[in-house]
NUBA-700956 format. One line per 8 residues: for each residue z, y negated, x of N, C-alpha, C. Coordinates in Angstrom, 1 decimal, padded with zeros to 4 digits. Each point is the difference from the previous one (the first is absolute). Example, Ala and Ser with C-alpha at 12.3 -4.5 7.8 and 13.67 -1.06 7.14 Angstrom:
% residues 2
007.8/005.7/013.2/000.0/-001.2/-000.9/000.0/-001.2/000.9 | -000.7/-001.1/-000.4/000.0/-001.1/000.9/000.8/-001.1/-000.8
***
This chain:
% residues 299
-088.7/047.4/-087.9/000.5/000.8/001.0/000.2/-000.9/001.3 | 000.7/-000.2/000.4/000.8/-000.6/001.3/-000.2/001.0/001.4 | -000.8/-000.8/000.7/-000.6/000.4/001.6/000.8/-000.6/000.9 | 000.2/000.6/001.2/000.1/-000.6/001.3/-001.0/-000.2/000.8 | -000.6/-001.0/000.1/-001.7/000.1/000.2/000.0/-000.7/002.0 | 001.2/-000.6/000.6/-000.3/-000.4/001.0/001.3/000.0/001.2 | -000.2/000.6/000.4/001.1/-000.1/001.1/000.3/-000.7/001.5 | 001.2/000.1/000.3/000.3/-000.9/001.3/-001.1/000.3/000.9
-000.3/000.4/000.8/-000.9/001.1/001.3/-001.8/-000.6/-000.4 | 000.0/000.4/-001.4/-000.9/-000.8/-000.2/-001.0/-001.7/-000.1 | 001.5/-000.2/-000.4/-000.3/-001.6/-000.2/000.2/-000.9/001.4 | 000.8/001.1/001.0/-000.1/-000.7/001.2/-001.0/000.1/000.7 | -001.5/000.9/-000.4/-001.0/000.3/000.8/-001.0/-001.2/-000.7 | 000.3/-000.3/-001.2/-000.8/-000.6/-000.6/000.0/-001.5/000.4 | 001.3/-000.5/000.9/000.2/-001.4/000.8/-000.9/-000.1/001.0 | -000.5/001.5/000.1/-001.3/-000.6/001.0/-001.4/-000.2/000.0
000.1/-000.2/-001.3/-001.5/-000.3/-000.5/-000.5/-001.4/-000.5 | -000.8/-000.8/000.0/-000.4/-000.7/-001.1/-001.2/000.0/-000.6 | -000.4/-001.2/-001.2/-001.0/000.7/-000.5/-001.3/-001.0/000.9 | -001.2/000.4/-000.2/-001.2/-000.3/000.4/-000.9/-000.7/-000.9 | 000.1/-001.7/000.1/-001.6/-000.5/-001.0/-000.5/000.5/000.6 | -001.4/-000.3/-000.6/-001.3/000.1/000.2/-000.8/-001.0/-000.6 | 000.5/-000.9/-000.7/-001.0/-001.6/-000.2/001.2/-000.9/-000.2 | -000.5/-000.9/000.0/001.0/-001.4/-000.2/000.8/-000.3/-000.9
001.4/-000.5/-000.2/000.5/000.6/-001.2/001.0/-001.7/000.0 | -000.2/-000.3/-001.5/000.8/-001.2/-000.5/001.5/-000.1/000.1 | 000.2/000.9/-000.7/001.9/000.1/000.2/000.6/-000.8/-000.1 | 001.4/000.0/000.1/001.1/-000.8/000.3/000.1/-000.3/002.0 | 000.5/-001.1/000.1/000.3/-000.1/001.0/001.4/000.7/000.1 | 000.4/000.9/001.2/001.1/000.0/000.7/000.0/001.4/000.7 | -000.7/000.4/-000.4/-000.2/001.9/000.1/-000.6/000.5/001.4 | -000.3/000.8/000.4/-000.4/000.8/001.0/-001.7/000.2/000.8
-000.6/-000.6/-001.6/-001.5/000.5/000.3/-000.5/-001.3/000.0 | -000.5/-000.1/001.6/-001.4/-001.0/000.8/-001.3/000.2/-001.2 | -000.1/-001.7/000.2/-001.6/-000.1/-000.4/-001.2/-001.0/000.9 | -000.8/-000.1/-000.5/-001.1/-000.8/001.2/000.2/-001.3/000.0 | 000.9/-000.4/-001.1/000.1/-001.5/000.2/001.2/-000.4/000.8 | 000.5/-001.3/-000.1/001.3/000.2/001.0/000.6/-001.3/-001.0 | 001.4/000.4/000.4/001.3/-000.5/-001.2/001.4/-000.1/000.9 | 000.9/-000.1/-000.7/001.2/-001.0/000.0/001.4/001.2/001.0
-000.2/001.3/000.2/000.8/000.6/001.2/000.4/-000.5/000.6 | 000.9/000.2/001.2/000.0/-000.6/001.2/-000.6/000.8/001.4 | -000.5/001.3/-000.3/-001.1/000.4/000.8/-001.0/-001.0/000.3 | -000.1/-000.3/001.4/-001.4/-001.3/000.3/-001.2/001.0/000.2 | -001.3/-000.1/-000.4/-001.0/000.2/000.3/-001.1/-000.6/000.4 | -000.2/-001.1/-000.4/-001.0/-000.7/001.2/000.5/-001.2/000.3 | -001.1/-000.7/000.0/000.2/-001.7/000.0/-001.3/-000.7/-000.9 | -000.5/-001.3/-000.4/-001.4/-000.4/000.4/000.3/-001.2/-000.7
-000.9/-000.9/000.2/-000.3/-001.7/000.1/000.4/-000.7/-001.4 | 001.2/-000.9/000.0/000.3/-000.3/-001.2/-000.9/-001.1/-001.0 | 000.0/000.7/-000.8/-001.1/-001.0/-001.0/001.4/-000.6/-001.2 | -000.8/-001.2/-000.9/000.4/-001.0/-000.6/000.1/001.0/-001.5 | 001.5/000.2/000.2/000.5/000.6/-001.5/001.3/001.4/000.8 | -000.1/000.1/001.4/000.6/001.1/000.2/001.8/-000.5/000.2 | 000.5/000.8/-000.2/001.9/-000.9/000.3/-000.2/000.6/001.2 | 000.9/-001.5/000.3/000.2/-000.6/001.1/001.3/001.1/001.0
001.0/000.2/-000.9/000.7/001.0/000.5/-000.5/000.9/001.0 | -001.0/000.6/-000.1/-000.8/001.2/000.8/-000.7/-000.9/001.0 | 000.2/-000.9/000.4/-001.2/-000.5/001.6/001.1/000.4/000.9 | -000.6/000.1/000.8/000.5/000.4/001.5/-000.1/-000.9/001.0 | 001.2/-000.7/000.0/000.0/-001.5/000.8/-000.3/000.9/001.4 | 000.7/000.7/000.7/-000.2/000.2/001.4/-001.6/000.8/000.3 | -000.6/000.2/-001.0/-001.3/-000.1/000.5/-000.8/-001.7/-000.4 | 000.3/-000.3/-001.1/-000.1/-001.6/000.6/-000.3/-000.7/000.8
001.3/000.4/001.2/001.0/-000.7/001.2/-001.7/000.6/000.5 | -000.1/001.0/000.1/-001.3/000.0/001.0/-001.5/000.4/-000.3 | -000.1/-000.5/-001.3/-001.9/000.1/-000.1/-000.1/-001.4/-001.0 | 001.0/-000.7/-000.3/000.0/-001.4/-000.8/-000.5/000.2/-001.3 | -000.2/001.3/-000.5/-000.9/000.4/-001.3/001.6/001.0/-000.8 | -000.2/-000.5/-001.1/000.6/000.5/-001.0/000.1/001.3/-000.6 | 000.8/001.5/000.9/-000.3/001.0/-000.7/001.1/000.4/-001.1 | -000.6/001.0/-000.7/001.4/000.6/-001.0/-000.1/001.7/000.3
001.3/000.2/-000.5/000.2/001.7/000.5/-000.5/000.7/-001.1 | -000.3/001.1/-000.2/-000.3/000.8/-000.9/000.5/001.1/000.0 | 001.1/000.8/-001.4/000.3/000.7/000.0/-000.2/001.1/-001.0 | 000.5/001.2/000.4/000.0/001.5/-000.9/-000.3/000.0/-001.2 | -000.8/000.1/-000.9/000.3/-000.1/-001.7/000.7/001.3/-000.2 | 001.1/000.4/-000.4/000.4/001.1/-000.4/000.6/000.4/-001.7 | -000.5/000.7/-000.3/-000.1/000.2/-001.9/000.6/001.2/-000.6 | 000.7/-000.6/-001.1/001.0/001.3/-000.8/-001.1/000.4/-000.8
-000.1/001.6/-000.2/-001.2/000.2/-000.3/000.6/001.0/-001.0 | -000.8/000.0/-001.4/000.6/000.9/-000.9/-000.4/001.1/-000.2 | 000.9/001.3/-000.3/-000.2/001.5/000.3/000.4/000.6/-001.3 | -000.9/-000.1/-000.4/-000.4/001.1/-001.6/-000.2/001.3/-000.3 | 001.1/000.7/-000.2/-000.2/001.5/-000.3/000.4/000.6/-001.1 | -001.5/000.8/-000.8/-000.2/-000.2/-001.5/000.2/001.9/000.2 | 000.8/000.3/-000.9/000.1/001.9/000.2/-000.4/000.5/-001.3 | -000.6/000.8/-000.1/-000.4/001.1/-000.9/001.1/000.8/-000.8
000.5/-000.3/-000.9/001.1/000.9/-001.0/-000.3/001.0/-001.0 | -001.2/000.1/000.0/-000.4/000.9/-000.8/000.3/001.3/000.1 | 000.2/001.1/-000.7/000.6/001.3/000.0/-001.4/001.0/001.0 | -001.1/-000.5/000.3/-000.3/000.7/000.9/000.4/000.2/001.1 | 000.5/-001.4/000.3/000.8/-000.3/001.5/001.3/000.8/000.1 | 000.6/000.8/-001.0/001.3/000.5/000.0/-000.1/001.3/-000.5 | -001.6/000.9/-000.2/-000.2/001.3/-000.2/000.7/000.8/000.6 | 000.6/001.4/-000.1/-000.1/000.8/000.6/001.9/-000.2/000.6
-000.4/-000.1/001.6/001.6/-000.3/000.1/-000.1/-001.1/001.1 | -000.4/-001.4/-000.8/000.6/-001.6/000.1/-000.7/-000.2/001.4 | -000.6/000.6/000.7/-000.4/-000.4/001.7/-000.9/-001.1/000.0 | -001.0/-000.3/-000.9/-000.9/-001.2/-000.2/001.3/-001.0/000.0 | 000.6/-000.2/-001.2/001.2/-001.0/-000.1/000.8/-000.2/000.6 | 000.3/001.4/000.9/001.3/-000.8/001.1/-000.8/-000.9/001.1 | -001.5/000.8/000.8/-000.2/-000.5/000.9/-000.9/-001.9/-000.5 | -000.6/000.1/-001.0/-000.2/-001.4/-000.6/001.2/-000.8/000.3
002.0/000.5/-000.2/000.8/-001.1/-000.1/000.3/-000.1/001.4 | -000.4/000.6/000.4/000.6/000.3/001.8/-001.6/-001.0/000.3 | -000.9/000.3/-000.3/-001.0/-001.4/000.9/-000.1/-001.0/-000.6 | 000.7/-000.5/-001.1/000.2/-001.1/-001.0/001.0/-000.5/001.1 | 000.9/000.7/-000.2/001.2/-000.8/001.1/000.2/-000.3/001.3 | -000.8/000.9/001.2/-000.4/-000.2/001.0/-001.1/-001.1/000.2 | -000.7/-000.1/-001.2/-000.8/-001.2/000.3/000.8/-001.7/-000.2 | 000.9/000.3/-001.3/001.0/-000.8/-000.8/000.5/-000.9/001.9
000.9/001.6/000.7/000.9/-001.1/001.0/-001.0/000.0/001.4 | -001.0/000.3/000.3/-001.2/-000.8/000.4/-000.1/-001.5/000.1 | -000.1/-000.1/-001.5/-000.3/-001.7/-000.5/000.9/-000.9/000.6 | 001.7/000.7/-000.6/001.1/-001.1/000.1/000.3/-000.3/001.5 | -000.2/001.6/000.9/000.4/-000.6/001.3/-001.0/-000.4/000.3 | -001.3/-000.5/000.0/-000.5/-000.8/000.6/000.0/-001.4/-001.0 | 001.0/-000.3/-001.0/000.5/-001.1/-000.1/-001.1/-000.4/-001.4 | -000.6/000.8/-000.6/-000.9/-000.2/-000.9/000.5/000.1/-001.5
-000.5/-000.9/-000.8/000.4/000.6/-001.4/-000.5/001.7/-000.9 | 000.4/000.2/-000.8/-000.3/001.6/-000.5/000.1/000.2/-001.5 | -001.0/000.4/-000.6/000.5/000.5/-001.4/-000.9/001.1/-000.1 | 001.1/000.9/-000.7/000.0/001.7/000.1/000.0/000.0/-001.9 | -001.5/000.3/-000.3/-000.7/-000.1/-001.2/-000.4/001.4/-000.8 | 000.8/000.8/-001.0/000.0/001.1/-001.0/-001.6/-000.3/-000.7 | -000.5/001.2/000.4/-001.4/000.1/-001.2/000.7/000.7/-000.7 | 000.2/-000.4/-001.2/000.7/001.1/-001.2/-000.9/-000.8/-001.2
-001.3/001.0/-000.2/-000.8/-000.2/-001.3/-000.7/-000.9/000.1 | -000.2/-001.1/-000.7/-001.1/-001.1/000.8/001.2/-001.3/000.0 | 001.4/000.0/000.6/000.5/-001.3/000.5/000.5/000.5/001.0 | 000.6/-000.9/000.8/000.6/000.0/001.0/001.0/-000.4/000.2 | 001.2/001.2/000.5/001.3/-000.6/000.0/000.6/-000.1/001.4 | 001.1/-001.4/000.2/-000.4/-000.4/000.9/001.7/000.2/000.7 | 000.0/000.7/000.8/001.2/000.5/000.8/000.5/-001.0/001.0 | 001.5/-001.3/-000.1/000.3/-000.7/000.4/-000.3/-001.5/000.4
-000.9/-000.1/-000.6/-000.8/-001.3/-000.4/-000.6/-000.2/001.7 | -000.5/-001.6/000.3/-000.3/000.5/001.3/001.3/-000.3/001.3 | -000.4/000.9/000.7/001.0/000.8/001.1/000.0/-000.6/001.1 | 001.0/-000.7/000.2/000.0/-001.0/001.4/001.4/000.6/001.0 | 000.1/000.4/001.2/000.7/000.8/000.4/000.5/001.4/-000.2 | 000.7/000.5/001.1/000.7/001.2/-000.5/000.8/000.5/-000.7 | 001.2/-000.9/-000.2/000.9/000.3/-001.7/-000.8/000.2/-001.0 | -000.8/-000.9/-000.3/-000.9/000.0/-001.0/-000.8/001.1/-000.7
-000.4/000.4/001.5/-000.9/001.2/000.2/000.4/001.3/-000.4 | 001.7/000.2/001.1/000.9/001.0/-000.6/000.6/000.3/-001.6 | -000.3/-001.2/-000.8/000.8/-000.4/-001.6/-001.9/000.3/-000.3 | -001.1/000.4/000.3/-001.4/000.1/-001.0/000.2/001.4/000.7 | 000.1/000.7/000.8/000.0/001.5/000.6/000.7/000.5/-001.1 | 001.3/-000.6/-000.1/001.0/001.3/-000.9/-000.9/-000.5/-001.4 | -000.4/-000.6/-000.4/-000.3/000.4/-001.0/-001.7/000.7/000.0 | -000.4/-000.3/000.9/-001.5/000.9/000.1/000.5/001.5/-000.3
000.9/000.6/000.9/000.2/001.3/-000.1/000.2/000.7/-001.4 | 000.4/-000.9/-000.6/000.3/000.3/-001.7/-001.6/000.4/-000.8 | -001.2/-000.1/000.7/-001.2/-000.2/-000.4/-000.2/000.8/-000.6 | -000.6/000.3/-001.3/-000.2/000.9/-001.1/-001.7/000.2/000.0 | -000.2/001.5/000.3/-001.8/-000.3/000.2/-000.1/001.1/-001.5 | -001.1/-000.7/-001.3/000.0/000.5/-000.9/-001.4/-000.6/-000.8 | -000.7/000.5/-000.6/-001.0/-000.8/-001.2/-001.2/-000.1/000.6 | -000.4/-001.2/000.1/-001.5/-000.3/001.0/000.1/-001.4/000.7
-000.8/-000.4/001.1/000.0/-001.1/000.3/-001.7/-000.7/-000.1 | 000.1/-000.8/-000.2/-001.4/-000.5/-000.5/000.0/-001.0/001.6 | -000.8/-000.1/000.9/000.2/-000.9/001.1/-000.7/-001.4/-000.1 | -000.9/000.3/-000.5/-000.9/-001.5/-000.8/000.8/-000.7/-000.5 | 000.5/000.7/-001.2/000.2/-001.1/-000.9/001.3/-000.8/000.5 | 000.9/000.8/000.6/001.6/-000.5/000.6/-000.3/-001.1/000.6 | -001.0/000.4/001.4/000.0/-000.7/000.8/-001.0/-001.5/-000.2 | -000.9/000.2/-000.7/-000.4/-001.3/-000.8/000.5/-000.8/-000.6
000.8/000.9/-001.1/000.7/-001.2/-001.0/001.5/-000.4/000.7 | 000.4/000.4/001.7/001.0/-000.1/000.2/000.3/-001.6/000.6 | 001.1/-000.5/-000.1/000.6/-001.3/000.6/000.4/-000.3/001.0 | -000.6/-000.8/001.0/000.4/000.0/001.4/-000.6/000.9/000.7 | -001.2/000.3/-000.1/-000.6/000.8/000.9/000.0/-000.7/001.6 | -000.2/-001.4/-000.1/-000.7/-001.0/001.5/-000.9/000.3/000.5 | -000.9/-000.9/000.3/-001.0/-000.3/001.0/000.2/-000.1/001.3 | -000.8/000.8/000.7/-000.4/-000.4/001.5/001.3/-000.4/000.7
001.0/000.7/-000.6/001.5/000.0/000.2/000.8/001.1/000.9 | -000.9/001.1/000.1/000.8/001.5/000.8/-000.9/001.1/-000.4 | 000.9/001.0/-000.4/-000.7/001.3/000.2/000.2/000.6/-001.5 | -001.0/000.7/-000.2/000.1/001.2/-001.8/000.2/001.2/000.5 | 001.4/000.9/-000.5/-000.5/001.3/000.4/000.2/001.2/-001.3 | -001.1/000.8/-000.4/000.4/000.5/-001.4/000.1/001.3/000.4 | 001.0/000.8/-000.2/000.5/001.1/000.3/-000.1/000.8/-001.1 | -001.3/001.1/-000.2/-000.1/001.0/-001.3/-001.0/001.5/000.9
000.4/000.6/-001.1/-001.3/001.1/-000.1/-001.5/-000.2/-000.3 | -000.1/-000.9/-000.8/-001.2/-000.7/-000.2/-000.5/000.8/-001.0 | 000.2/001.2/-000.4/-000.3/000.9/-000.8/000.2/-000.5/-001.3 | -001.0/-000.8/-000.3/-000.1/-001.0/-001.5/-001.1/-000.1/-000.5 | -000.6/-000.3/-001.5/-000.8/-000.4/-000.6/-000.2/-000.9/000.2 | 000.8/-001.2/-000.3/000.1/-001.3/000.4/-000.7/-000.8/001.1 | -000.5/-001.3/-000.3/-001.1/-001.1/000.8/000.9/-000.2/001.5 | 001.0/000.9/000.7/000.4/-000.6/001.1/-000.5/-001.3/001.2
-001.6/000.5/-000.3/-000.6/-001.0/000.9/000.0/-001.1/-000.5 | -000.2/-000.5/-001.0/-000.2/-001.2/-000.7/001.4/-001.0/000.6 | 001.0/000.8/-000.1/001.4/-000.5/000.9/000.1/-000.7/001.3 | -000.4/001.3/000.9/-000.7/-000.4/001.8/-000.9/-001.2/-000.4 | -001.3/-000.3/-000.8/-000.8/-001.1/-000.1/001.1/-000.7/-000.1 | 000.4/-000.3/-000.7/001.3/-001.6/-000.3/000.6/000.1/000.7 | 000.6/000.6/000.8/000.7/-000.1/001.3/-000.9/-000.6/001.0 | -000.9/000.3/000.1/-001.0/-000.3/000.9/-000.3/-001.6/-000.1
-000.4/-000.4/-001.5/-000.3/-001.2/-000.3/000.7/-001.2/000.3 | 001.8/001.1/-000.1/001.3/-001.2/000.8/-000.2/000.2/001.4 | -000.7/000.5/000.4/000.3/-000.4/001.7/000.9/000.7/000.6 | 000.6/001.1/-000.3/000.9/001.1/000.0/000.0/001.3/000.7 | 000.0/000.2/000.8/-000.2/000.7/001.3/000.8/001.6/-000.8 | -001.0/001.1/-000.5/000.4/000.9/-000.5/000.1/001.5/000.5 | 000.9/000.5/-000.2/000.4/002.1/000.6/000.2/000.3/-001.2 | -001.2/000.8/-000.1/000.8/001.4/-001.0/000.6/001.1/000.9
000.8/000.8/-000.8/000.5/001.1/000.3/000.0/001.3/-001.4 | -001.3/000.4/000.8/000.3/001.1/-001.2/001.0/001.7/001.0 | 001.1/000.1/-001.4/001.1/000.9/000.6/-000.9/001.5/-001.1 | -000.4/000.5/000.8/-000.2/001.5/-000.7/001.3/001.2/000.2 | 000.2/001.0/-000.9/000.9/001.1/000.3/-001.0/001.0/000.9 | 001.0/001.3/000.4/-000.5/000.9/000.9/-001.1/000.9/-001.3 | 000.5/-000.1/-001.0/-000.3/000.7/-000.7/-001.7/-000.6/-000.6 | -000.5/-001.0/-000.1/-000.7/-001.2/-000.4/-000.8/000.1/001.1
000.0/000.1/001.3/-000.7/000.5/001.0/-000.5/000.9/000.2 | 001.0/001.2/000.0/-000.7/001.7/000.0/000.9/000.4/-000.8 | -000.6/000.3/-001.6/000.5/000.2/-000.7/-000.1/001.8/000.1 | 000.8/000.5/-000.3/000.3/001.8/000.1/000.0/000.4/-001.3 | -000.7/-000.6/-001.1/-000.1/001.3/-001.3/-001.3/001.1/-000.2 | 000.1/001.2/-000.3/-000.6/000.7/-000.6/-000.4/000.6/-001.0 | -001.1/000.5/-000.4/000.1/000.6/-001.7/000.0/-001.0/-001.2 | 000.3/000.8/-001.2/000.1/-001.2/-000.9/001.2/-000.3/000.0
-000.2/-001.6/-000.2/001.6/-000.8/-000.1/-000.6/-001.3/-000.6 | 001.0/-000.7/000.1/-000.1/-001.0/-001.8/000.4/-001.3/000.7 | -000.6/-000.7/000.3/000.2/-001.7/000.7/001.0/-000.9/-000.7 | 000.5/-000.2/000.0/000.7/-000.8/-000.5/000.1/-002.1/000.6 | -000.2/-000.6/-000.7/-000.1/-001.4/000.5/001.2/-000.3/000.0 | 000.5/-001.1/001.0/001.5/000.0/-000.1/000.1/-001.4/-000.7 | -001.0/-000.8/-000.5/-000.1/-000.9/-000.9/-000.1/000.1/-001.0 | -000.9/001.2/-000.6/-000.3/000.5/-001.2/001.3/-000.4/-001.2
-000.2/-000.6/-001.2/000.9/-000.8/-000.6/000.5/001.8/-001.0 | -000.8/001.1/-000.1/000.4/001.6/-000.4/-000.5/000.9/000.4 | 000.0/001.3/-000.4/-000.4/001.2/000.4/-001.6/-000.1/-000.2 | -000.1/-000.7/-001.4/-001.8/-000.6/-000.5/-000.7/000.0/000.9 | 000.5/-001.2/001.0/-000.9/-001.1/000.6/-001.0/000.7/000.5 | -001.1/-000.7/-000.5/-001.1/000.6/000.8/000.1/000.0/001.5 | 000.4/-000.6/000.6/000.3/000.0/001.3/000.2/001.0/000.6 | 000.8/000.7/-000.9/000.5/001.5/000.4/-001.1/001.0/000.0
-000.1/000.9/000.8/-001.0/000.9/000.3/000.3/001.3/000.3 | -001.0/001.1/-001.0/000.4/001.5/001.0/-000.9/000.6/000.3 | -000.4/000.6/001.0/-000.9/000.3/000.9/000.6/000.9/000.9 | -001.2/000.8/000.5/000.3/001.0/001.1/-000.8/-000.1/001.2 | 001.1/-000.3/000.8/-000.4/-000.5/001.7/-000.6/001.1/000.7 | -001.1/-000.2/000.7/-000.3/000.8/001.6/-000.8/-001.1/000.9 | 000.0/000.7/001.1/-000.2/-000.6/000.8/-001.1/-000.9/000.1 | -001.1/-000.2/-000.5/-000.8/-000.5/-000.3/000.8/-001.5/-000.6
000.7/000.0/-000.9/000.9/-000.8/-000.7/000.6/-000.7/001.3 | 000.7/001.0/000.5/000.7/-001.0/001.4/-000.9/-000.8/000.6 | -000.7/000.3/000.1/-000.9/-000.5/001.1/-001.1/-001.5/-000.6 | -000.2/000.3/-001.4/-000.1/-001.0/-000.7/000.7/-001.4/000.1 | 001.6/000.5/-000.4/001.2/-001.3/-000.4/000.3/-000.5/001.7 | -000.5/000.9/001.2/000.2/-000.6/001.6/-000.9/-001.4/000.0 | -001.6/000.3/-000.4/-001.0/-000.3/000.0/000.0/-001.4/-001.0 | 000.5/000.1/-000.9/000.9/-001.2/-001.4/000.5/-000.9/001.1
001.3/000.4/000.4/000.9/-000.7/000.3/-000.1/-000.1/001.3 | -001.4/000.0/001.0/-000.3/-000.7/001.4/-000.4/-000.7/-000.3 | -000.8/000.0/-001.3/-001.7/-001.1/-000.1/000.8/-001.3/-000.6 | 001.3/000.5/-000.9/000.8/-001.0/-000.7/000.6/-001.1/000.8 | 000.7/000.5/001.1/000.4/-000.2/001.2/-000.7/-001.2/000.9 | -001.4/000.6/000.1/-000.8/-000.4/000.7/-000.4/-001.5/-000.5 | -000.3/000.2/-001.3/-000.1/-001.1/-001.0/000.9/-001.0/000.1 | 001.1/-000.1/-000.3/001.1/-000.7/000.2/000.2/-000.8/001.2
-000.3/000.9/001.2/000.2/-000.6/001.4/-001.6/-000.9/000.2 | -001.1/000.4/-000.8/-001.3/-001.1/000.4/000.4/-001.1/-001.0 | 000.5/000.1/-001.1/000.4/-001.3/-000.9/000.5/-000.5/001.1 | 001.3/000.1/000.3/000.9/-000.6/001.4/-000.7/-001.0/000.2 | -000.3/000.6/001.2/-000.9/-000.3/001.5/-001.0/-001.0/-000.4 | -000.3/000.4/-001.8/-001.3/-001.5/000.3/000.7/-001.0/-000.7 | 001.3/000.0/-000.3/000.6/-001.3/-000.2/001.0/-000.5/000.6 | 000.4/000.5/001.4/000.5/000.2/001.1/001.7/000.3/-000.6
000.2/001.1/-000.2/000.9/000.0/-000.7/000.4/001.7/001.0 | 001.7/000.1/-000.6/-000.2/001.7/001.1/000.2/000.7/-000.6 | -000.4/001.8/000.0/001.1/000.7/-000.4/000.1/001.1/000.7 | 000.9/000.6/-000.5/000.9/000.9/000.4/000.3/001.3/-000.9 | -000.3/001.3/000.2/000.5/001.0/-001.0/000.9/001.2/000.6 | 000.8/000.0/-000.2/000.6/001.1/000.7/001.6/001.2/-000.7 | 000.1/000.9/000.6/000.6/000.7/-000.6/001.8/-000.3/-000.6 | -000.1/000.5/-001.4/001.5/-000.5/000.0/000.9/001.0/000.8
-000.2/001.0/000.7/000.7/001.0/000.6/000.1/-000.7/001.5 | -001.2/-000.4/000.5/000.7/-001.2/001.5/001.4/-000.9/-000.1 | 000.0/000.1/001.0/001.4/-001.0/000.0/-000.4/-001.3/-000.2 | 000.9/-001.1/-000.2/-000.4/-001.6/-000.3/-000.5/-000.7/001.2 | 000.7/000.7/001.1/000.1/-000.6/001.5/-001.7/000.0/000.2 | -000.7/001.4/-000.8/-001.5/000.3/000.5/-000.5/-001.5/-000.7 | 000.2/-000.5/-000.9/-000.6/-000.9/-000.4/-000.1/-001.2/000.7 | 001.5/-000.3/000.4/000.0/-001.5/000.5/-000.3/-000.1/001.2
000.0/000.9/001.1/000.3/000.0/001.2/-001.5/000.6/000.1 | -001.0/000.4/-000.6/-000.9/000.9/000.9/-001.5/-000.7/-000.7 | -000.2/000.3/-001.6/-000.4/-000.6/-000.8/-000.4/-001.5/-000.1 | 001.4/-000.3/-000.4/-000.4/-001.6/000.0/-000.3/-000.9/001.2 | 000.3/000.9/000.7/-000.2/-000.6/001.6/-001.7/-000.1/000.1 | -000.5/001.1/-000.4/-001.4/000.4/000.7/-000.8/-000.8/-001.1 | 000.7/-000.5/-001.4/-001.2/-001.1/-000.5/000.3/-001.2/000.5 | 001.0/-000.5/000.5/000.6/-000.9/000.9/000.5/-001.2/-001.4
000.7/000.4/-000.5/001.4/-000.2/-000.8/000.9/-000.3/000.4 | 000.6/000.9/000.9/001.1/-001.0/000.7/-000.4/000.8/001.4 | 001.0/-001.0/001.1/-000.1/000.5/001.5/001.1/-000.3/000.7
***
């Protein structure tokens, strides 16, 4: 199914953002994002006393002319930093009526042209099962960007996604190179964390986003009724469940899904890593503009 996931109004608000390290990052040279060492720009940033091995190019004869000591200039290191965003396709993400799925492609993409206008590279990465498929190889400018959109919107959310195993056995993940961001429900069996560790191991500055429905939050059933898994491979699957709800029950799955929550966000924090959960019924703008601001992601 074919989305229109981003519009003009939008993507001109989005020129006013960029993103935010938070540790030192290898990269490519040519990009947007400062680091503590200093490199080849032509922004000057300091000066200091030339030692035996530095090029000569960089001394500063007119300080010379007046302290007879040999300085060199020192400039900006600035670094193309790589922007990885891995999405959830699994058919829970597209329960009901598609609002997990739309708003995942809509912050897939707003993060996508993030990257490029600040001059970064980008690969916009399909969890479908345990591989990873990889939407426009990697993405250097805006044509680019606009030829991996149209085909994002074509995104098919169906089956299961396994997040471990994709993201481990995947190619070209990079080191200590930019940002990870994995966009799901989280609502899995699956070793997700084991993932975030390897991300962590590369030096990879990581945001989850888990996208919940309205429904998935404060869910409104009553009486008996018959659960249905939207993974469930049949009617069989154990997964599937029937049971009869009261309030006691509500108040249980609130109590589930804070502590779950809660969980998620201490994994984070003790591997300095962020997240994020929020409704698929908010608009996208709540994400980038309010959200990501306050973990300081971008500014």
């Amino acid at each position: 199914m074919k989305r229109k996931i981003l519009n003009d109004e939008f993507i001109s608000r989005l020129e006013t953002l960029t993103f935010h390290m938070s540790s030192p990052m290898r990269g490519f040279f040519g990009g947007n994002h400062r680091t503590d060492s200093y490199g080849s720009t032509v922004e000057f940033a300091d000066f200091r006393e030339y030692v035996l091995g530095d090029d000569i190019r960089h001394i500063d004869w007119n300080l010379y002319s007046r302290f007879e000591k040999h300085y060199i200039k020192l400039f900006v290191d600035e670094r193309q930093m790589l922007t990885q965003v891995f999405i959830d396709c699994s058919a829970s993400m597209a329960k009901l009526d598609f609002s997990k799925a739309e708003f995942a492609l809509k912050a897939a993409a707003a993060i996508g042209y993030l990257s490029v206008h600040n001059m970064d590279r980008l690969s916009l990465r399909l969890i479908i099962g345990d591989y990873l498929e990889e939407i426009g190889g990697t993405i250097v400018g805006k044509n680019a960007y606009y030829r991996a959109i149209a085909e994002l919107e074509k995104t098919e959310f169906k089956g299961y996604a396994d997040i471990e195993k994709s993201i481990m056995n995947g190619l070209n993940i990079g080191s200590n190179d930019g940002l990870t961001v994995i966009i799901s429900d989280f609502l899995t069996e699956n070793n997700w964390k084991k993932a975030i560790d390897y991300l962590i191991y590369l030096k990879r500055e990581v945001l989850l986003i888990q996208v919940l429905s309205e429904d998935e939050l404060n869910p409104q059933y009553s009486g008996r009724i018959r659960l249905v898994d939207s993974e469930a491979k049949d009617p069989l699957d154990d997964r599937n469940l029937k049971m009869k709800i009261n309030k006691s029950d509500f108040k249980a799955y609130k109590q589930a899904l804070h502590d779950y929550q809660s969980e998620i966000k201490q994994f984070c924090h003790a591997r300095g890593a962020h997240f994020i959960s929020i409704s698929s019924k908010d608009p996208v703008e709540r994400l980038i503009f309010d959200r990501l601001a306050k973990v300081g992601t971008v500014k």
